[in-house]
DSSP file (Angstrom, degrees, kcal/mol; ACC not computed):
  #  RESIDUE AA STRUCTURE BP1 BP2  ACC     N-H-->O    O-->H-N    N-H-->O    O-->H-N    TCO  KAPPA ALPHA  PHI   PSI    X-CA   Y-CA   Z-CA
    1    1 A X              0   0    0      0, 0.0     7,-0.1     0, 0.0     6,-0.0   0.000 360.0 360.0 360.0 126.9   -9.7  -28.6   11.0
    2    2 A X        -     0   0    0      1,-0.1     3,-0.0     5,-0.1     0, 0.0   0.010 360.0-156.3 -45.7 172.8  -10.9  -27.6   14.3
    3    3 A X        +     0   0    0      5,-0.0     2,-0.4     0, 0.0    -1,-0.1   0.236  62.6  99.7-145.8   5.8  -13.9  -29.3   15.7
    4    4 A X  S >> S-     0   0    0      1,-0.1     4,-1.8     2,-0.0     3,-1.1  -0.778  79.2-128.4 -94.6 156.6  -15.1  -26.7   18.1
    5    5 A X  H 3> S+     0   0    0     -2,-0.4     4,-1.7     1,-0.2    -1,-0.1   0.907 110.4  37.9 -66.7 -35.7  -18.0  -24.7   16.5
    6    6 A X  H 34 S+     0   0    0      2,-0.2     4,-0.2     3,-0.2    -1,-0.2   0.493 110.4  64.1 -82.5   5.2  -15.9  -20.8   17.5
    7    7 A X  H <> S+     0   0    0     -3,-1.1     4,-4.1     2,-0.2    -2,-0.2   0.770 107.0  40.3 -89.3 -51.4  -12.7  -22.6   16.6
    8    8 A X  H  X S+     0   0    0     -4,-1.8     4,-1.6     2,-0.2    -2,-0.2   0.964 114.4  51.4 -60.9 -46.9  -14.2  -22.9   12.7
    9    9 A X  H  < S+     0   0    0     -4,-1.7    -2,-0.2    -5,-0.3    -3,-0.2   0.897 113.0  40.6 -59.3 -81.3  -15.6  -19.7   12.7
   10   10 A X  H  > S+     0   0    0      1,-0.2     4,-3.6    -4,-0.2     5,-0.8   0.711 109.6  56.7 -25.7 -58.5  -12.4  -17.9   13.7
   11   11 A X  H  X S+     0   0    0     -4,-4.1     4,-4.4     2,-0.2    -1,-0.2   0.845 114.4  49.9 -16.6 -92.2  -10.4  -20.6   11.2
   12   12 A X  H >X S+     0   0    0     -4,-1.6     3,-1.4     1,-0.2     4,-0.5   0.542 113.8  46.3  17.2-118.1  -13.5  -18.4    8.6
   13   13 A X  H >> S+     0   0    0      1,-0.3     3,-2.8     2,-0.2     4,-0.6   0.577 106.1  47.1   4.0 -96.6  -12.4  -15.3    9.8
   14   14 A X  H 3X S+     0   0    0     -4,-3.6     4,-2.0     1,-0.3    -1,-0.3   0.852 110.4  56.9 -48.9 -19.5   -8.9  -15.1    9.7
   15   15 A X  H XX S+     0   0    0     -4,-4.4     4,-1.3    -3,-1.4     3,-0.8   0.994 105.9  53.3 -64.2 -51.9   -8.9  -16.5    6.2
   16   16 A X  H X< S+     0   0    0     -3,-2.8     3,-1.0    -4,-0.5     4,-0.4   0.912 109.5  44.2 -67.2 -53.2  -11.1  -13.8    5.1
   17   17 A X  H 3X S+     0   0    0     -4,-0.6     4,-1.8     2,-0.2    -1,-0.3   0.405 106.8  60.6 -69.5   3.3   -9.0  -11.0    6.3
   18   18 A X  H <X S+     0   0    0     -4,-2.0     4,-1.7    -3,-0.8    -1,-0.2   0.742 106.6  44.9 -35.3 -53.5   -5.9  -12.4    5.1
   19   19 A X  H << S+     0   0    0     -4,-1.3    -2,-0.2    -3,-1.0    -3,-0.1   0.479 112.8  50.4 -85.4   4.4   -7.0  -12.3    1.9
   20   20 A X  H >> S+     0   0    0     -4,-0.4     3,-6.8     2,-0.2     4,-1.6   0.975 114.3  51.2 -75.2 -76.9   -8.5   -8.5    2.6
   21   21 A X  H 3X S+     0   0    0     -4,-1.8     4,-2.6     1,-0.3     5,-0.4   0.686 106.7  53.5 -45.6 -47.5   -4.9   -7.8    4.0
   22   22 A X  H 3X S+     0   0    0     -4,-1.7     4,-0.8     2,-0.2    -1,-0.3   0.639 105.6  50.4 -74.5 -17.1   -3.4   -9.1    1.1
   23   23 A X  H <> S+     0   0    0     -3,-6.8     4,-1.4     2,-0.2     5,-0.4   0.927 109.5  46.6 -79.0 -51.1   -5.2   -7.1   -1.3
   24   24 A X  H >X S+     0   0    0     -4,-1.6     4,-3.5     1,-0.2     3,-0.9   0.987 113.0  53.3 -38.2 -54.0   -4.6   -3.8    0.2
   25   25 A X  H 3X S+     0   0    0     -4,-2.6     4,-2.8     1,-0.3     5,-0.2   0.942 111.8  46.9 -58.5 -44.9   -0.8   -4.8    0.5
   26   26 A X  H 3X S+     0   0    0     -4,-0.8     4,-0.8    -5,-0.4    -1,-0.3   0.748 111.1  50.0 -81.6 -25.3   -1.0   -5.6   -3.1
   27   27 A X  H <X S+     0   0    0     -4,-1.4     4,-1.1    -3,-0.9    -1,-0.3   0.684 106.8  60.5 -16.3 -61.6   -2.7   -2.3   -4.0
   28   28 A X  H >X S+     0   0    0     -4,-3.5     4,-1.1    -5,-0.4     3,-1.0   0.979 105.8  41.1 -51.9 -60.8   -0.2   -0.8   -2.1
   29   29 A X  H 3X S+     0   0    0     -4,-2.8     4,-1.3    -5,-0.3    -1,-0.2   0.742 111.1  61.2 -94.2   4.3    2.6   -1.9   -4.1
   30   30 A X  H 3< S+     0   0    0     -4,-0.8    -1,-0.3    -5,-0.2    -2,-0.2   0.601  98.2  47.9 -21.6 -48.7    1.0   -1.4   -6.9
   31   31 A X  H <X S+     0   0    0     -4,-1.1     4,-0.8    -3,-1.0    23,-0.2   0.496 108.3  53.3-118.6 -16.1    0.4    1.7   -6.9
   32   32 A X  H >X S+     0   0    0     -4,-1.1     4,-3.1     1,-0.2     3,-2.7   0.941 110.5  51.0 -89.8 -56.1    4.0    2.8   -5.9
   33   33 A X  H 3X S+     0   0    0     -4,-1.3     4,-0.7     1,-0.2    -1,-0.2   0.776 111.3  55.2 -47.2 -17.6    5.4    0.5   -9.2
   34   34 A X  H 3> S+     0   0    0      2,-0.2     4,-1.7     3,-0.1    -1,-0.2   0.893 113.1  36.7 -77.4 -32.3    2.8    2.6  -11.0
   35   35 A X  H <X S+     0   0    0     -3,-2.7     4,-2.0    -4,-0.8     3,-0.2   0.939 114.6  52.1-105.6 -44.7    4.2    5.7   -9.8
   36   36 A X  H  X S+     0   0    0     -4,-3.1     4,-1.5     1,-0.2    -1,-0.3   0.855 106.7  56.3 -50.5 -26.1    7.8    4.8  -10.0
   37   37 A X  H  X S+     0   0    0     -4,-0.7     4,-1.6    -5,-0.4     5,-0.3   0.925 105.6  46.8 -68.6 -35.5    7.2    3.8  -13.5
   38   38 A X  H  X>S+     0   0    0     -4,-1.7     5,-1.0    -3,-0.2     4,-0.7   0.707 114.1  57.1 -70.3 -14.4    5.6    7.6  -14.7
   39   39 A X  H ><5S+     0   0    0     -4,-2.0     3,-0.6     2,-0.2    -2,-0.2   0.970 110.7  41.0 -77.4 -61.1    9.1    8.9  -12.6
   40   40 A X  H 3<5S+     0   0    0     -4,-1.5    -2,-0.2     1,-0.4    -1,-0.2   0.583 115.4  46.0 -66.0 -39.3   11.1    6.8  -14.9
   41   41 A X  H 3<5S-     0   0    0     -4,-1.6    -1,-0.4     2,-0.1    -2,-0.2   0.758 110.4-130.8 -74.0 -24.3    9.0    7.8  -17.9
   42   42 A X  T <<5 +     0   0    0     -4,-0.7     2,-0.9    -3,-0.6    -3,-0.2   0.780  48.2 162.9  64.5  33.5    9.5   11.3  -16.3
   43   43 A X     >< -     0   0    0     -5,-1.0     4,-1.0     1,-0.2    -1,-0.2  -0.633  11.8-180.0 -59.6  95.0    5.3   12.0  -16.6
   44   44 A X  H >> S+     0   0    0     -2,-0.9     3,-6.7    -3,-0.1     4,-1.0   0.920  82.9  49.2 -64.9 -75.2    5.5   14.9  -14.1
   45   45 A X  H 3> S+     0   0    0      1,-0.3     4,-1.8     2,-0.3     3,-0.4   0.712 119.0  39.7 -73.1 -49.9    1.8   15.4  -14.4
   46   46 A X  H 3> S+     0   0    0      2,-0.2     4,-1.5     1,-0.2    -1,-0.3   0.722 113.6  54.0 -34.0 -39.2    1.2   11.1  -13.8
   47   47 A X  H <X S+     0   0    0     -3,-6.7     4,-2.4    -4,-1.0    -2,-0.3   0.860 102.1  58.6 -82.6 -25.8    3.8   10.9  -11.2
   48   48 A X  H  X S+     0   0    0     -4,-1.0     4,-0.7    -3,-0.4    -2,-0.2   0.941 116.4  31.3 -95.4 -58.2    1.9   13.6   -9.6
   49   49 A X  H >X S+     0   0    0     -4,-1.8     4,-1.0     2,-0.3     3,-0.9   0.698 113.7  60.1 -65.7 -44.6   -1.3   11.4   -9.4
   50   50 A X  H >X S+     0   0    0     -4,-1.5     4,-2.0     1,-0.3     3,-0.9   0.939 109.0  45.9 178.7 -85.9    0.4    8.3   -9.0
   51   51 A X  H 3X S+     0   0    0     -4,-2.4     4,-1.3     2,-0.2    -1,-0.3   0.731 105.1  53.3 -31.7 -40.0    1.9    9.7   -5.8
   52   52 A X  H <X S+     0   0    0     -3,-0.9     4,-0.8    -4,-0.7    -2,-0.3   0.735 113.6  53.4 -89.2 -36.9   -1.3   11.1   -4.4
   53   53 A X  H << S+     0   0    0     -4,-1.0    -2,-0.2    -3,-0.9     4,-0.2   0.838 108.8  45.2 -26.6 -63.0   -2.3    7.1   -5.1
   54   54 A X  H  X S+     0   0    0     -4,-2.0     4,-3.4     1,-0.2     5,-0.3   0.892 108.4  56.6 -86.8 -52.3    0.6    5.6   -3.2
   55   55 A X  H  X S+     0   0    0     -4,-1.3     4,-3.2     1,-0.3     5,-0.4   0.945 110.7  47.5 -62.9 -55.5    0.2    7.9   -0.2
   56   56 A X  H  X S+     0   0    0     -4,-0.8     4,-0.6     1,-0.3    -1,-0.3   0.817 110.5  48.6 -96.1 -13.1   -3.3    6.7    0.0
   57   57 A X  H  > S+     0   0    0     -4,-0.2     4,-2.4    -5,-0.1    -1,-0.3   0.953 108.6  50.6 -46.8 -69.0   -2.6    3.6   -0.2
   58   58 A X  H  X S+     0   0    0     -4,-3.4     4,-1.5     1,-0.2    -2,-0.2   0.891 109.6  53.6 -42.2 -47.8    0.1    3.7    2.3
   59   59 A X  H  X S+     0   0    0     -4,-3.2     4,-1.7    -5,-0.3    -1,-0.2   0.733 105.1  53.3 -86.4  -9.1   -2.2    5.4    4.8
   60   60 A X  H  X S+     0   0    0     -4,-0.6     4,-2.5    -5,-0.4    -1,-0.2   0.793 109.8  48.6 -72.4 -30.5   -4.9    2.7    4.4
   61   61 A X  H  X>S+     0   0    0     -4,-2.4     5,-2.6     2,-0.2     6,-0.8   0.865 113.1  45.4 -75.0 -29.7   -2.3    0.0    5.2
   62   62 A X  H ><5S+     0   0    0     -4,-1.5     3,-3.5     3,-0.2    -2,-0.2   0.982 110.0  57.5 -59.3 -67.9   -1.2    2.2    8.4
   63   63 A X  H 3<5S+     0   0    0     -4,-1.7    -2,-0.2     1,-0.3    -3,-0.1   0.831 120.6  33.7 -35.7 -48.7   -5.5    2.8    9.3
   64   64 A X  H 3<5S-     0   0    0     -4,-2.5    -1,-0.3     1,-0.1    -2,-0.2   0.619 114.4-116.0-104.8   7.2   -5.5   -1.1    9.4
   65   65 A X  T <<5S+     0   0    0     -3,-3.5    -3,-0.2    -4,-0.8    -2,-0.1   0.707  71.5 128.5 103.2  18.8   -2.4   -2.0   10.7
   66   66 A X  S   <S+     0   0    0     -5,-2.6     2,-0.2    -6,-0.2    -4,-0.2   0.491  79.5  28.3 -99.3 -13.2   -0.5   -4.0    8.0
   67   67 A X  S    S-     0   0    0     -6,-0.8     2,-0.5    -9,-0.1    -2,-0.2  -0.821  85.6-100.7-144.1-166.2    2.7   -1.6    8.4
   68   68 A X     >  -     0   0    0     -2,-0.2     4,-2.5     1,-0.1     5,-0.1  -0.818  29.9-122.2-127.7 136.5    4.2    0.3   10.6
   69   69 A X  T  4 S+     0   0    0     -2,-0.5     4,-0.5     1,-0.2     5,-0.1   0.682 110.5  57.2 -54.5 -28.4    3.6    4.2   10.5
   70   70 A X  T  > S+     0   0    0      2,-0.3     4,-1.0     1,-0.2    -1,-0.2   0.706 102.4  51.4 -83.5 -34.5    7.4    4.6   10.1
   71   71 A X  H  > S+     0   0    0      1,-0.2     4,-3.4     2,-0.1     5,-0.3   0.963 110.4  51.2 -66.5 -47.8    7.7    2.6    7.2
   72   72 A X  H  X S+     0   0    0     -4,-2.5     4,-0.7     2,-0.2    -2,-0.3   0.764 109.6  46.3 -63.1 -22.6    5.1    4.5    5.7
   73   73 A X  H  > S+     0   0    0     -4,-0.5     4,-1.6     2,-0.2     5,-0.3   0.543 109.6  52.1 -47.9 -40.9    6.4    7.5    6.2
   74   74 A X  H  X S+     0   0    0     -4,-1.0     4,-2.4     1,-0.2    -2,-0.2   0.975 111.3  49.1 -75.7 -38.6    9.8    6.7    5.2
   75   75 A X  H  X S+     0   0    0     -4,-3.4     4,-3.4    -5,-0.2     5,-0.3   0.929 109.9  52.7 -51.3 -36.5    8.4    5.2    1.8
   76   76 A X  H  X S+     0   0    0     -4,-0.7     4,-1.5    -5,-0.3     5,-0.3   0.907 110.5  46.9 -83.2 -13.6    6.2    8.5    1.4
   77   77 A X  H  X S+     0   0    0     -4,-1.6     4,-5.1     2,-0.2     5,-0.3   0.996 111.3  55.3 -61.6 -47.8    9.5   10.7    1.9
   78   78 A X  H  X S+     0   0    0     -4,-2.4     4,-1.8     1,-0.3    -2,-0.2   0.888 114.0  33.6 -28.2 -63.7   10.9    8.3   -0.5
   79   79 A X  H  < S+     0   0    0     -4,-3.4     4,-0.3     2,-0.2    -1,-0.3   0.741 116.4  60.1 -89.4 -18.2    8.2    8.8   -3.4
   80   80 A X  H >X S+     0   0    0     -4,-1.5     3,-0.9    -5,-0.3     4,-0.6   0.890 103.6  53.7 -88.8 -52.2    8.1   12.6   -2.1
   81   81 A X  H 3X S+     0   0    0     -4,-5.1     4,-1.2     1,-0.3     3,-0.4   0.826 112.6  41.0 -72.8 -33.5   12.1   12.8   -3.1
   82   82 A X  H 3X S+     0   0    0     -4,-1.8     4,-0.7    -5,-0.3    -1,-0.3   0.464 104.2  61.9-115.3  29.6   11.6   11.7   -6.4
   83   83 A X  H <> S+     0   0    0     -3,-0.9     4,-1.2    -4,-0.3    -1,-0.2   0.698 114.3  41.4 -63.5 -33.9    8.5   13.7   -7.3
   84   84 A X  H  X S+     0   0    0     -4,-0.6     4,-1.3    -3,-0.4    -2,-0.2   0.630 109.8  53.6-139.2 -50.8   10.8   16.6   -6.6
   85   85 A X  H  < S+     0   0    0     -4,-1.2    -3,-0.1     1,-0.2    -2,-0.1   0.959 115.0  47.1 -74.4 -38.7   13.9   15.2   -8.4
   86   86 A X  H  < S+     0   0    0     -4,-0.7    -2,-0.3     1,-0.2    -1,-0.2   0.843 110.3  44.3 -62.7 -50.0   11.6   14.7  -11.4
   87   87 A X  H  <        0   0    0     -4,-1.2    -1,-0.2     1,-0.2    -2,-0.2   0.864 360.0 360.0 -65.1 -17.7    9.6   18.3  -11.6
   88   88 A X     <        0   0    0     -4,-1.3    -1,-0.2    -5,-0.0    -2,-0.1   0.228 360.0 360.0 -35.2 360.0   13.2   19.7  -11.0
């Protein structure tokens, strides 16, 4: 443990937004196992919400910086392609 008094705060800090980050993240893939499970059930009307979920998920993890806009993008084409394969 640090021993300067802004060294201990910071310590604080980052710990607490670690565990922030790590809930969104976990949210995140949550929400996408949710939605991939209604494709698999082939629940159009679920996947549909379930998707609208994962996307806003994704784009809170972008807002704070915990992925990379391209990854998120590629994922939501990804869940976008089998929304599509599924109302099909």
């Amino acid at each position: 443990m640090p021993n300067i008094q802004s060294a201990i705060k910071r310590v604080k800090k980052s710990e607490t937004s670690r565990e922030q980050n790590q809930s969104v993240k976990s949210a995140m893939r949550s929400s996408i196992k949710s939605f991939n499970n209604k494709v698999e059930e082939k629940d159009v009307e679920g996947a549909k919400a379930a998707f609208l979920s994962a996307t806003q998920k994704l784009d809170k993890a972008v807002n704070k910086g915990l992925i990379h806009k391209n990854k998120a993008a590629r994922e939501k084409a990804r869940l976008n392609q089998k929304l599509n394969e599924v109302n099909a």
